[in-house]
VEXLUM-513608 format. One record per residue: x, y, z of N, C-alpha, C in turn; residue number from 1. Coordinates in nm, 2 decimals. Example, Ala and Ser with C-alpha at 12.3 -4.5 7.8 and 13.67 -1.06 7.14 Angstrom:
R   n.c1   n.c2   n.c3  ca.c1  ca.c2  ca.c3   c.c1   c.c2   c.c3  nr
R   1.32  -0.57   0.78   1.23  -0.45   0.78   1.32  -0.33   0.78   1
R   1.28  -0.22   0.71   1.37  -0.11   0.71   1.29   0.00   0.79   2
//
This chain:
R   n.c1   n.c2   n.c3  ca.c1  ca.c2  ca.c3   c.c1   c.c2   c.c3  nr
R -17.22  -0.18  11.69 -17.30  -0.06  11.68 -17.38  -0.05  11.81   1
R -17.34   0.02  11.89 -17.44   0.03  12.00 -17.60   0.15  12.00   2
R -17.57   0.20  11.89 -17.70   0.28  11.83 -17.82   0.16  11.85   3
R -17.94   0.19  11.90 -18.01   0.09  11.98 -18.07   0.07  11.77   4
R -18.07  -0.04  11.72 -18.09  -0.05  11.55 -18.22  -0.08  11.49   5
R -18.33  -0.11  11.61 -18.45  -0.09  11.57 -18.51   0.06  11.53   6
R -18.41   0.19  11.66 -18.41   0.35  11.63 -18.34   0.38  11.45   7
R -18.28   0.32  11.43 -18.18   0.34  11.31 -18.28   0.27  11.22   8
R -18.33   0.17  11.23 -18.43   0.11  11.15 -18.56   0.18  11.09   9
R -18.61   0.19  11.22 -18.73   0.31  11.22 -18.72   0.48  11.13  10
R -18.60   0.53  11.16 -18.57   0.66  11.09 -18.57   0.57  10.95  11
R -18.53   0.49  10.89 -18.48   0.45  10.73 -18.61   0.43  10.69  12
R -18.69   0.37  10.80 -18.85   0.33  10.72 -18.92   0.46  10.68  13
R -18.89   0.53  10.79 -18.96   0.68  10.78 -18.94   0.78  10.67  14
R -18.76   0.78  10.58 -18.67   0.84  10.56 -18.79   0.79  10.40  15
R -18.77   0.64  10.39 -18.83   0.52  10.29 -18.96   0.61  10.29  16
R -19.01   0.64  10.34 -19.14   0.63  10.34 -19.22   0.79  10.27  17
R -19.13   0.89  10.33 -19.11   1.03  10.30 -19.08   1.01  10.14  18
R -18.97   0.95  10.09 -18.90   0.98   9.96 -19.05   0.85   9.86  19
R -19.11   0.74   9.89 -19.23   0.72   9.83 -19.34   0.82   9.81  20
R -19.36   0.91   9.92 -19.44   1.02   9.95 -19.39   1.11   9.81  21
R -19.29   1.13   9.85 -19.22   1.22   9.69 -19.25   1.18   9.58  22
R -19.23   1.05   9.56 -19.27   1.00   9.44 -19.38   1.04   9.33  23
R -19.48   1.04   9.42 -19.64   1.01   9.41 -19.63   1.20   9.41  24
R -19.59   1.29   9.47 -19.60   1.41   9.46 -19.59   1.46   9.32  25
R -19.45   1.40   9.28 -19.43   1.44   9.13 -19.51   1.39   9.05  26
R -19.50   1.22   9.07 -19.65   1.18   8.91 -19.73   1.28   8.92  27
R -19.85   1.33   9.04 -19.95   1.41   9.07 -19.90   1.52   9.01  28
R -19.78   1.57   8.97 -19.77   1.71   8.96 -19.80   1.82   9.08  29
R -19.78   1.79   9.17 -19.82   1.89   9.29 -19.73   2.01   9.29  30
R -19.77   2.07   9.35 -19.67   2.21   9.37 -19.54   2.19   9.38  31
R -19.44   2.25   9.34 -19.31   2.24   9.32 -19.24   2.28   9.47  32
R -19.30   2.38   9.53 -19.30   2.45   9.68 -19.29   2.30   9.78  33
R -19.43   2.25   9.81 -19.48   2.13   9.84 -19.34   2.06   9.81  34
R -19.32   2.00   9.72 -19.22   1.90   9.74 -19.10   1.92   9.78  35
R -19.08   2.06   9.74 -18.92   2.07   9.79 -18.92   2.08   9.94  36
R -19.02   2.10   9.97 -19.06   2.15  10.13 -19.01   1.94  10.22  37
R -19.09   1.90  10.10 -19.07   1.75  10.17 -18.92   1.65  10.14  38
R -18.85   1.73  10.01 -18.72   1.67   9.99 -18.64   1.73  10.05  39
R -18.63   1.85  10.18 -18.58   1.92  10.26 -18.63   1.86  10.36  40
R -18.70   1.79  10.44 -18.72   1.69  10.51 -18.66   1.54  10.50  41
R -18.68   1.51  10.43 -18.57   1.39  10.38 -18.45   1.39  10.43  42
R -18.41   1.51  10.35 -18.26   1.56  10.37 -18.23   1.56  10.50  43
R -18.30   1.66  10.62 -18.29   1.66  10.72 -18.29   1.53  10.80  44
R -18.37   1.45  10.76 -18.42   1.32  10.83 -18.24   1.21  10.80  45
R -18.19   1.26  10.71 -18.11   1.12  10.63 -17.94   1.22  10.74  46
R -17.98   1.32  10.73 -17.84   1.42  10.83 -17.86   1.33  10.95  47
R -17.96   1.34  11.02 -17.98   1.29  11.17 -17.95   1.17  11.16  48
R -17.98   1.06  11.08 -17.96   0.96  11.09 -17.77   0.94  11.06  49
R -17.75   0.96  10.94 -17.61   0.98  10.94 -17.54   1.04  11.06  50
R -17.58   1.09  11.17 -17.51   1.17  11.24 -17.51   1.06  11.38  51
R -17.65   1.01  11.39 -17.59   0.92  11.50 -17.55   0.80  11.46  52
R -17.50   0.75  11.32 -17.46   0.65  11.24 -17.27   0.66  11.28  53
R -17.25   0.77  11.24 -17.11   0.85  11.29 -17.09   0.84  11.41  54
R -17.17   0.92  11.54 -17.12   0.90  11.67 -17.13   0.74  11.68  55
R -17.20   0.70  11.68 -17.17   0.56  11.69 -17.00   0.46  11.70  56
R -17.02   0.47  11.55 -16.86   0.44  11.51 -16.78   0.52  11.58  57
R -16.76   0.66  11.60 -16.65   0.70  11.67 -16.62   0.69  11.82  58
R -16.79   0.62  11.87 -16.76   0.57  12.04 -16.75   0.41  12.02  59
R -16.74   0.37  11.96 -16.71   0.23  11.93 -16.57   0.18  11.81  60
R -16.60   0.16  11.74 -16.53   0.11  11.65 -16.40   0.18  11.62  61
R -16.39   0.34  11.63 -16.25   0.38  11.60 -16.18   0.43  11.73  62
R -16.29   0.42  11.86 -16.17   0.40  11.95 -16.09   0.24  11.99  63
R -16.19   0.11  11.92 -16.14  -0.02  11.95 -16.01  -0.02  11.85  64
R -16.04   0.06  11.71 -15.88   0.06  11.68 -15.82   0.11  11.64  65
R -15.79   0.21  11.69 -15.70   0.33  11.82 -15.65   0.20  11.92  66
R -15.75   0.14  12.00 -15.67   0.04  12.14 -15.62  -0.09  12.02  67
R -15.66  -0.14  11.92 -15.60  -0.26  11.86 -15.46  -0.19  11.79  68
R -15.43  -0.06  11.84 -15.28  -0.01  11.70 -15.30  -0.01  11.59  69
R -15.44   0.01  11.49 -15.45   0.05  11.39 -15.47   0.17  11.39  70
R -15.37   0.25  11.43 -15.39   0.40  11.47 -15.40   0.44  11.31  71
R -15.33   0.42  11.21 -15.30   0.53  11.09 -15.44   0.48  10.98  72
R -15.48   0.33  11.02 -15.62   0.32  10.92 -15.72   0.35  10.99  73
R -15.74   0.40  11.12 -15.85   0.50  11.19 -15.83   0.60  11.11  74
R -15.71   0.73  11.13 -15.70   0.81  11.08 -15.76   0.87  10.95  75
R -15.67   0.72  10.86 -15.67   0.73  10.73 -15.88   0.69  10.73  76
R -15.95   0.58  10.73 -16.05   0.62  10.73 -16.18   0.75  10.80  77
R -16.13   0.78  10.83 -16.17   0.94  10.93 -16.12   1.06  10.81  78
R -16.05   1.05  10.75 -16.00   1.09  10.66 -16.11   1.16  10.55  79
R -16.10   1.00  10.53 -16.19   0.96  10.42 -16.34   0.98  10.41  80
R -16.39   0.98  10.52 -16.55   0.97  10.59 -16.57   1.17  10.58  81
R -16.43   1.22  10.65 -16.44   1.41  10.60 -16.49   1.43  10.52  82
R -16.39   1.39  10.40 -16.40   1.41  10.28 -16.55   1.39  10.20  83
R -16.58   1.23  10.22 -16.71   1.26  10.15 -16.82   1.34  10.21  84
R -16.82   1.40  10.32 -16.92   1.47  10.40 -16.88   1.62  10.32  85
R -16.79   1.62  10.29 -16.78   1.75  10.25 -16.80   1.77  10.08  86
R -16.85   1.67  10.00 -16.85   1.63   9.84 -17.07   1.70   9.82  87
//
């Protein structure tokens, strides 16, 4: 993973820390607006992170095997990674 992993670390604490934020919104009963406003943040926050999670892997790991000849289980995982992005 060449994603520098203290950055990847940092977003999860933050992502962590947002969704505790939520928590405590609901016990309190706070406005329903208010939270969705913050579980649309999350969201947002957990896309960015998945996204440079992905480039990652695709400058590393599925061009190393692409060059090792595991061309059809790149594929087939690549595949697979679509698919749940799209569920």
């Amino acid at each position: 993973m060449r994603a520098d992993k203290r950055d990847l670390l940092n977003r999860l604490a933050t992502i962590e820390g947002h969704i505790k934020g939520i928590r405590k919104m609901v016990e309190a009963d706070q406005y329903c607006v208010d939270i969705l406003r913050q579980a649309y943040a999350v969201e947002r926050a957990l896309k960015a992170f998945e996204a440079i999670l992905l480039q990652e892997h695709l400058n590393g790991c599925v061009i190393e095997g692409f060059r090792a000849g595991r061309d059809q289980d790149m594929i087939a995982e690549l595949a697979e990674l679509f698919e749940l992005s799209r569920k």
